[in-house]
C-alpha positions as CSV (number, residue, x, y, z in Angstrom):
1,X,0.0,0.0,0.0
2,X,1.6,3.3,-0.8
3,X,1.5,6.9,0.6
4,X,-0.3,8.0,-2.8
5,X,-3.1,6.1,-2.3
6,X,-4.1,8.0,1.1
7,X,-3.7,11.5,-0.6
8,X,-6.7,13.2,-0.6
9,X,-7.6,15.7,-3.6
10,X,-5.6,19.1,-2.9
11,X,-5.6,22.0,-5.3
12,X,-2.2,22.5,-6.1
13,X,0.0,25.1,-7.9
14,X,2.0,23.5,-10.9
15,X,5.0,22.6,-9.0
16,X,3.9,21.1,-6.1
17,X,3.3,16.9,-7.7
18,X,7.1,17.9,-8.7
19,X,7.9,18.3,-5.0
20,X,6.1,15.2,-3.7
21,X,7.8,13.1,-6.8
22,X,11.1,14.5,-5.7
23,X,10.6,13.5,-2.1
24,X,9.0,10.1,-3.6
25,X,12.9,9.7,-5.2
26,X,14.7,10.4,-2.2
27,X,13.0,8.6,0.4
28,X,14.4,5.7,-1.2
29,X,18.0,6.9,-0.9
30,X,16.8,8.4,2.9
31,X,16.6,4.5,3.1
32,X,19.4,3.3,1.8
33,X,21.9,5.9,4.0
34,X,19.9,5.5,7.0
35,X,22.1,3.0,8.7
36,X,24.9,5.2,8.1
37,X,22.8,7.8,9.3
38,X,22.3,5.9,13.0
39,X,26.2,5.6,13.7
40,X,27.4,8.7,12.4
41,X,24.3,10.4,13.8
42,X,24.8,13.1,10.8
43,X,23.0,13.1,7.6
44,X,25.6,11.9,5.0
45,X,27.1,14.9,2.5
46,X,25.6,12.6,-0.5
47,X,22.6,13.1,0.5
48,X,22.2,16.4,1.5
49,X,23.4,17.4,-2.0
50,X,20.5,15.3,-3.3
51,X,18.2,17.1,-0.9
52,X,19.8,21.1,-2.0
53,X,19.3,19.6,-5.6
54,X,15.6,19.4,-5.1
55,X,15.2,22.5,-2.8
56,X,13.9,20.7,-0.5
57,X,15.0,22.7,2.7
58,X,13.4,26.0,0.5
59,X,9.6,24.5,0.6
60,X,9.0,27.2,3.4
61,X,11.0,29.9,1.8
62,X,9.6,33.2,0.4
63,X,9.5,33.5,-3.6
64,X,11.4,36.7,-2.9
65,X,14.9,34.7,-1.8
66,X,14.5,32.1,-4.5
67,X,12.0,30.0,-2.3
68,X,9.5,28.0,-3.2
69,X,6.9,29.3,-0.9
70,X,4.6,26.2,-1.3
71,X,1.7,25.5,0.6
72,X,1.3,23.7,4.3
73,X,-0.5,20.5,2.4
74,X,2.6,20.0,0.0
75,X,5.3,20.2,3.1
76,X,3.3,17.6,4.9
77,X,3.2,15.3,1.8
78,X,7.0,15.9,1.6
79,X,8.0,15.4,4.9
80,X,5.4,12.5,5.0
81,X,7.3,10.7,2.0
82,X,10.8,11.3,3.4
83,X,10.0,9.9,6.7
84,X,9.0,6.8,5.1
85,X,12.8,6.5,4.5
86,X,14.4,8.0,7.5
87,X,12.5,10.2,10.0
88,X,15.8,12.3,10.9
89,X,16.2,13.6,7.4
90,X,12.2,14.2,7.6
91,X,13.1,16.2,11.1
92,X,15.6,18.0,9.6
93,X,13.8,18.9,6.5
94,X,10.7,20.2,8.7
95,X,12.9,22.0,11.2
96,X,14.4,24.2,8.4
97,X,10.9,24.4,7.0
98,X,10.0,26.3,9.7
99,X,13.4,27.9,10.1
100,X,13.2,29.3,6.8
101,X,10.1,31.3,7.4
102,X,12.1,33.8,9.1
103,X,12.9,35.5,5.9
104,X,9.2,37.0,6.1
105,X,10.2,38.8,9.0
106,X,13.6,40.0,7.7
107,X,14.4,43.5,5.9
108,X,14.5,42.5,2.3
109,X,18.7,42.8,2.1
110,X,19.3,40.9,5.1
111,X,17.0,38.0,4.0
112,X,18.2,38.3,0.2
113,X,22.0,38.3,1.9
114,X,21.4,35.0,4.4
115,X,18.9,32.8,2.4
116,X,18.5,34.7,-1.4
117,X,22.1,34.0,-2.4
118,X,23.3,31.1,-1.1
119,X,20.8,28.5,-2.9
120,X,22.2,26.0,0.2
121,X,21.5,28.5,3.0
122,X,20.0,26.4,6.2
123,X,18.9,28.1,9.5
124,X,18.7,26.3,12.8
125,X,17.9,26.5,16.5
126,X,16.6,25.6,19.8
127,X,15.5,26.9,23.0
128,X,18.0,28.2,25.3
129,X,16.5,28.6,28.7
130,X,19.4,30.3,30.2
131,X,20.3,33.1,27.8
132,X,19.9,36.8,27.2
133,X,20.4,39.4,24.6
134,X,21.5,43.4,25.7
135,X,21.0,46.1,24.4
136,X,24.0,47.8,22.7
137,X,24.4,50.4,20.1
138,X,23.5,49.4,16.9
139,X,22.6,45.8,17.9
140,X,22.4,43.2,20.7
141,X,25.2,41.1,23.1
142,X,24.2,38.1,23.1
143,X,25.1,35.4,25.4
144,X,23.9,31.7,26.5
145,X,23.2,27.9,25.0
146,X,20.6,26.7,23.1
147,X,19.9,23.3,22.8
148,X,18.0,20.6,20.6
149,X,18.8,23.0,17.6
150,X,17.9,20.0,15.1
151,X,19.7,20.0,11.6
152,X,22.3,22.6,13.3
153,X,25.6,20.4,12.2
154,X,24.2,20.8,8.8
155,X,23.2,24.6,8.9
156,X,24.8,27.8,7.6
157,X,23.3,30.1,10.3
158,X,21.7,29.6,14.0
159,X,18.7,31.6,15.5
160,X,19.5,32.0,19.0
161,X,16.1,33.0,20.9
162,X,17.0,35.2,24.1
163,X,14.9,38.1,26.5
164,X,15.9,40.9,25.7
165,X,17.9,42.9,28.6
166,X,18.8,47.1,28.6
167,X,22.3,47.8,29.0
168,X,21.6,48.4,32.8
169,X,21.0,44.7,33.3
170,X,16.9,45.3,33.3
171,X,14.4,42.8,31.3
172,X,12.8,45.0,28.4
173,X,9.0,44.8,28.7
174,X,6.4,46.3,26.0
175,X,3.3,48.4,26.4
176,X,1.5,45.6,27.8
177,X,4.5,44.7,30.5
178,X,5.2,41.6,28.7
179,X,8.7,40.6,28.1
180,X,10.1,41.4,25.4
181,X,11.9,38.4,22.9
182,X,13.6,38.0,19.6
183,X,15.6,35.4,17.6
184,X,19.3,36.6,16.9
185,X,20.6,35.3,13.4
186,X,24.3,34.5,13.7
187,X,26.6,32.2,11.5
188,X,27.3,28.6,11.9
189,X,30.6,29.4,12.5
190,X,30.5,32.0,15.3
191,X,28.6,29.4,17.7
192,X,30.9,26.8,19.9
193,X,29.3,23.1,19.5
194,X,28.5,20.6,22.5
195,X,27.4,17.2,21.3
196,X,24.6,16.0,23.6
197,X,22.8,14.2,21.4
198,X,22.3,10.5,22.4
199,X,19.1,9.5,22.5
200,X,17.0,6.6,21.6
201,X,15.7,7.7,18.7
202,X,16.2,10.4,15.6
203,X,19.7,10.1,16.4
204,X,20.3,11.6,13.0
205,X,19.2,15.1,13.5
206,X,22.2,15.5,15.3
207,X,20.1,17.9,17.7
208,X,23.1,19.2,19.5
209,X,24.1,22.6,21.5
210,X,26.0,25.8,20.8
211,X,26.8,29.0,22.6
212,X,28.1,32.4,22.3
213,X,29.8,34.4,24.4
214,X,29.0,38.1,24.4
215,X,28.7,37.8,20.6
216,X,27.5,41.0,18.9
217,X,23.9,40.6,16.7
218,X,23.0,43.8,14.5
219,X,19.6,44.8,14.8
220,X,18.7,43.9,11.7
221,X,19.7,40.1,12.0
222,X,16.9,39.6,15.0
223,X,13.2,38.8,14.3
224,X,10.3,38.3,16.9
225,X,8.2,35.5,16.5
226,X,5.3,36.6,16.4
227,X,4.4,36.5,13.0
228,X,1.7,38.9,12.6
229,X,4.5,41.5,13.9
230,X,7.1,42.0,11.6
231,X,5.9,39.8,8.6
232,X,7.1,42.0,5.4
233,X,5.3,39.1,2.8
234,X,2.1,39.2,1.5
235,X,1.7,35.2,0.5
236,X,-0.7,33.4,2.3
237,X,1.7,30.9,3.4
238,X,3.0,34.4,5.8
239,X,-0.5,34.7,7.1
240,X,0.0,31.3,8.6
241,X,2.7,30.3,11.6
242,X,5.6,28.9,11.6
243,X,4.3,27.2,14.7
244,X,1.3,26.3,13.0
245,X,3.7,24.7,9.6
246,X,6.3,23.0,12.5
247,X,2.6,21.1,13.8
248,X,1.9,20.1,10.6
249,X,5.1,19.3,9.4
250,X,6.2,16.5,12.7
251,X,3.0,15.1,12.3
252,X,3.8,14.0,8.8
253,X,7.2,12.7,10.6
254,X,4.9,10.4,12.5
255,X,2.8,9.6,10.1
256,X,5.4,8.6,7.8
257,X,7.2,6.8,10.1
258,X,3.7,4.8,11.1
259,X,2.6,4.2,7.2
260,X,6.2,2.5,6.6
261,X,5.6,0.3,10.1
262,X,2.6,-1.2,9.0
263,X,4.2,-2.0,5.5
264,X,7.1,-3.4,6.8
265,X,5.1,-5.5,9.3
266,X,2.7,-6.4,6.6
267,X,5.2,-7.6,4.3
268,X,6.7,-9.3,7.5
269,X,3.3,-11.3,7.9
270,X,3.3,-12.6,5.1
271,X,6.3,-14.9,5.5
272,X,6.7,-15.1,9.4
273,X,5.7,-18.9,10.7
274,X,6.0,-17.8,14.3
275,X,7.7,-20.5,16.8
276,X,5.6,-23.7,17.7
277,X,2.9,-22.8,14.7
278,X,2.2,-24.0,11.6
279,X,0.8,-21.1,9.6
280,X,2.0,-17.8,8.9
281,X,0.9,-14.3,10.7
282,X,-1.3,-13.3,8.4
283,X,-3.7,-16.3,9.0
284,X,-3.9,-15.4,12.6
285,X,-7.4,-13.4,13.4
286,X,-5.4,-11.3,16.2
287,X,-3.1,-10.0,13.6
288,X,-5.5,-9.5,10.5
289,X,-7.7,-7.5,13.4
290,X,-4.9,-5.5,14.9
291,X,-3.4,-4.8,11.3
292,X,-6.7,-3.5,10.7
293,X,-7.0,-1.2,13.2
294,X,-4.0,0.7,12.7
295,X,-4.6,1.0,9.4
296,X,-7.9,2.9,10.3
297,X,-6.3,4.8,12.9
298,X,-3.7,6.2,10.8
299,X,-5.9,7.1,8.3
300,X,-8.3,8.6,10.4
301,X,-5.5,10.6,12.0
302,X,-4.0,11.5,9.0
303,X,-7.9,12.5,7.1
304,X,-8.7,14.9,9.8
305,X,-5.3,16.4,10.0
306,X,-5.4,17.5,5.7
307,X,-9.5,18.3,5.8
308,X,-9.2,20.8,8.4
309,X,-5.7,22.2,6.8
310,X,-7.3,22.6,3.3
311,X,-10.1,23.9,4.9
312,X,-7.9,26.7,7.0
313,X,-5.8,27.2,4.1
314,X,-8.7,28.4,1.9
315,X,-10.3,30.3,4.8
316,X,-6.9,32.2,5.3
317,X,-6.4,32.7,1.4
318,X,-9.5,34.7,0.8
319,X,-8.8,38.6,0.7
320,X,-9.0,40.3,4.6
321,X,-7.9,36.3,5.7
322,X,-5.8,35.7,8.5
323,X,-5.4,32.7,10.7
324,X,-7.5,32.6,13.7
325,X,-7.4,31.5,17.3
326,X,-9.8,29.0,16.5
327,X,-8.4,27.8,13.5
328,X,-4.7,27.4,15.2
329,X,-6.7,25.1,17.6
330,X,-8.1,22.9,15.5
331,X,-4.3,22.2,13.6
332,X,-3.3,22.0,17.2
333,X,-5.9,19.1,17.8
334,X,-5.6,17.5,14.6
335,X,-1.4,17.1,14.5
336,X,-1.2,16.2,18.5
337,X,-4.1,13.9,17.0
338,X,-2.3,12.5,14.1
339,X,0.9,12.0,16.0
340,X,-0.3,9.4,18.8
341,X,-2.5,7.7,16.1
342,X,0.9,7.2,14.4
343,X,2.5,5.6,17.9
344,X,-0.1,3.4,18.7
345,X,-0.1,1.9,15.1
346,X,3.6,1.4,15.3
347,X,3.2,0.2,19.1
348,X,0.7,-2.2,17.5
349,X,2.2,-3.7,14.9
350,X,6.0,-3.9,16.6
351,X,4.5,-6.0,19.2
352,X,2.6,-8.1,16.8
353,X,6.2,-8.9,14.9
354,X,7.3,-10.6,18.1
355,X,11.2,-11.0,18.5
356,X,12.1,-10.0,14.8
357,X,11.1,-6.7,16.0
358,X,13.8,-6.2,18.4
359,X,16.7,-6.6,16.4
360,X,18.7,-4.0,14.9
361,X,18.9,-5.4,10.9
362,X,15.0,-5.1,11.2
363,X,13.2,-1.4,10.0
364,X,10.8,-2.1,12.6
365,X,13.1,-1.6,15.6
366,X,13.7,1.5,14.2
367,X,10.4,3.3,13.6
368,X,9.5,2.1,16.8
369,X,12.6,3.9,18.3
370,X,11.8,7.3,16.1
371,X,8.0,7.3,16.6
372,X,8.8,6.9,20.5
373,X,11.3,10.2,20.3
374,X,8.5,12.1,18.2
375,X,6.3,11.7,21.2
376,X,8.5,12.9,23.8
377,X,9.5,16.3,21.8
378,X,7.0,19.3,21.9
379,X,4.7,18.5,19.0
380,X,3.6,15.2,20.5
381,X,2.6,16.7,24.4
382,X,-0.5,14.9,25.4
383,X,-1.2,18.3,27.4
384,X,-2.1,19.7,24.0
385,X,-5.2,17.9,24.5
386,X,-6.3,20.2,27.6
387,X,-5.1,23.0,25.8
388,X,-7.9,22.3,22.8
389,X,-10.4,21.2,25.1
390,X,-9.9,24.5,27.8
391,X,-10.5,26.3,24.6
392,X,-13.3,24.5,23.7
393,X,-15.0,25.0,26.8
394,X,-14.2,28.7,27.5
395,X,-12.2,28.1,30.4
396,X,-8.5,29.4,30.2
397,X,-6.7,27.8,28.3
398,X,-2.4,27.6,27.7
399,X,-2.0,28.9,24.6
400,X,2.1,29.1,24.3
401,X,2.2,26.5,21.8
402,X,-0.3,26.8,19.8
């Protein structure tokens, strides 16, 4: 069964089958580098050239830089098809998705200059929880370390999100007392690397930590993130989050990850006599029923998820239309949705595999490690389900990550 035959009708612009063909090409060579991928917890130079070649890190990036500026629905079909051969390229590939967006919020030379003429420009970063930003003249000081920056070993510039501190050593609030936030822009080779990343799963985005040391950030190379701020682009895809596109985007991550499980396991079933029986594990009624089941489940998860994001999209494409409170809640709902859908179907059919499952020259072992790391990063919080449901019921409601 293949990823094509679970695409719904979408109304797309002329390039965008091009895109999900592309990614359709390189998930198979995602596959073929991924053990590589596991020990050397890097994604390969090969295939990174392969992945420049197709523009593949510029999905998210304005028309006016040489991006592609495609729509939410294509980016989740990409990352979708490229986790189906490795979910850390598929990480990567949605983290500088996201990333990229900054160039909306950029003067036009400053964006031009980082993304527009390098055509293999990548920006990175992470949270730093422990970090600050003062004001100096003409610019900021910036100081601190910023972890799980994901595709950072691979990136040509960092985004290094800090509070922002006046020169007297006092946070900088706005009108509304709030503090105040932005995202310094610095070079990949100004930052000082700390590899922290091993973990059980998605050991390929090589999500490590860097810091700087009273390093000086002009003005101009610091956005805020809130998009409705600063955003300089008139495409509809700038009327939409990044937060909103990063949701979207890891859910395809799990869903790819869960669509090549239950292939893998059903191909599996086909063969496998299991010890002390006589038929294989497709004959057994457990199996056909369990199979079955995740099969619905990731569809389901996956249906709701593209209907309510074509539905948004349209909404926020009409003249006057910007994304709502209400609509960033139901993306919320549907990838948080989509993503534990994805686990229990891998959960499922990895414990219906029985021992093959557990070694390490089996794809199953892996997906189950991945889909298991998806859940414990931000996207896949089970809180997000109070969040939607506070909202729902007008009590008050978390809305950081939304």
């Amino acid at each position: 069964m293949s990823l094509e035959s679970l695409n719904p009708p979408v109304r797309a612009r002329a390039e965008e089958p091009a895109l999900v063909a592309a990614a359709r090409s390189l998930r198979q060579a995602a596959q073929a580098a991924s053990d590589g991928i596991e020990q050397q917890r890097r994604l390969p130079d090969p295939l990174l050239e392969r992945l420049h070649e197709a523009r593949l890190f510029r999905m998210l990036l304005p028309r006016s830089v040489d991006g592609l500026e495609t729509d939410p629905i294509t980016f989740f079909r990409v990352i979708e098809q490229i986790a189906g051969g490795d979910a850390s390229v598929a990480w990567c590939l949605c983290q500088a998705g996201g990333c990229a967006m900054a160039a909306a919020y950029l003067d036009a030379p400053i964006a031009d200059r980082i993304f527009g003429q390098d055509p293999r420009s990548v920006l990175a970063w992470g949270p730093g929880p422990k970090v600050k930003a003062i004001v100096t003249d003409g610019g900021y000081r910036v100081s601190g370390a910023w972890s799980f920056a994901s595709g950072g070993r691979h990136a040509t510039w960092l985004g290094a999100h800090c509070p922002i501190y006046r020169a007297d050593g006092s946070p900088l609030t706005d009108a509304d007392g709030r503090r105040v936030e932005r995202t310094m822009l610095v070079p990949a080779g100004a930052v000082q690397w700390t590899d922290i990343w091993d973990t059980v799963g998605l050991r390929g985005t090589a999500s490590d930590q860097f810091a700087l040391n009273d390093h000086f950030v002009p003005a101009d190379h610091s956005i805020t993130r809130d998009f409705e701020k600063e955003c300089r682009e008139p495409g509809t895809l700038y009327r939409m989050s990044a937060n909103t596109c990063y949701q979207v985007g890891f859910a395809g991550v799990a869903l790819g990850i869960a669509r090549a499980a239950l292939d893998d396991f059903i191909e599996l079933a086909r063969n496998k006599v299991p010890r002390g029986q006589r038929s294989p594990l497709r004959d057994n009624a457990v199996v056909q029923s369990t199979v079955a089941r995740a099969e619905a489940g990731v569809r389901a998860g996956r249906a709701l998820l593209l209907q309510s994001l074509a539905e948004i999209w349209d909404e926020v494409g009409q003249p006057g239309g910007r994304l709502t409170m209400d609509q960033r809640i139901i993306v919320r709902m549907a990838s948080t949705h989509a993503i534990h859908q994805a686990r229990e179907a891998v959960d499922a059919v990895y414990n219906a595999a029985g021992a093959t499952a557990i070694f390490g020259s089996h794809p199953l072992q892996r997906r189950f490690r991945d889909i298991h790391t998806v859940t414990q990063q931000l996207q896949g919080r089970l809180s997000h389900f109070e969040t939607v449901g506070a909202w729902m019921l007008g009590a008050d409601a978390d809305l950081a990550f939304v």
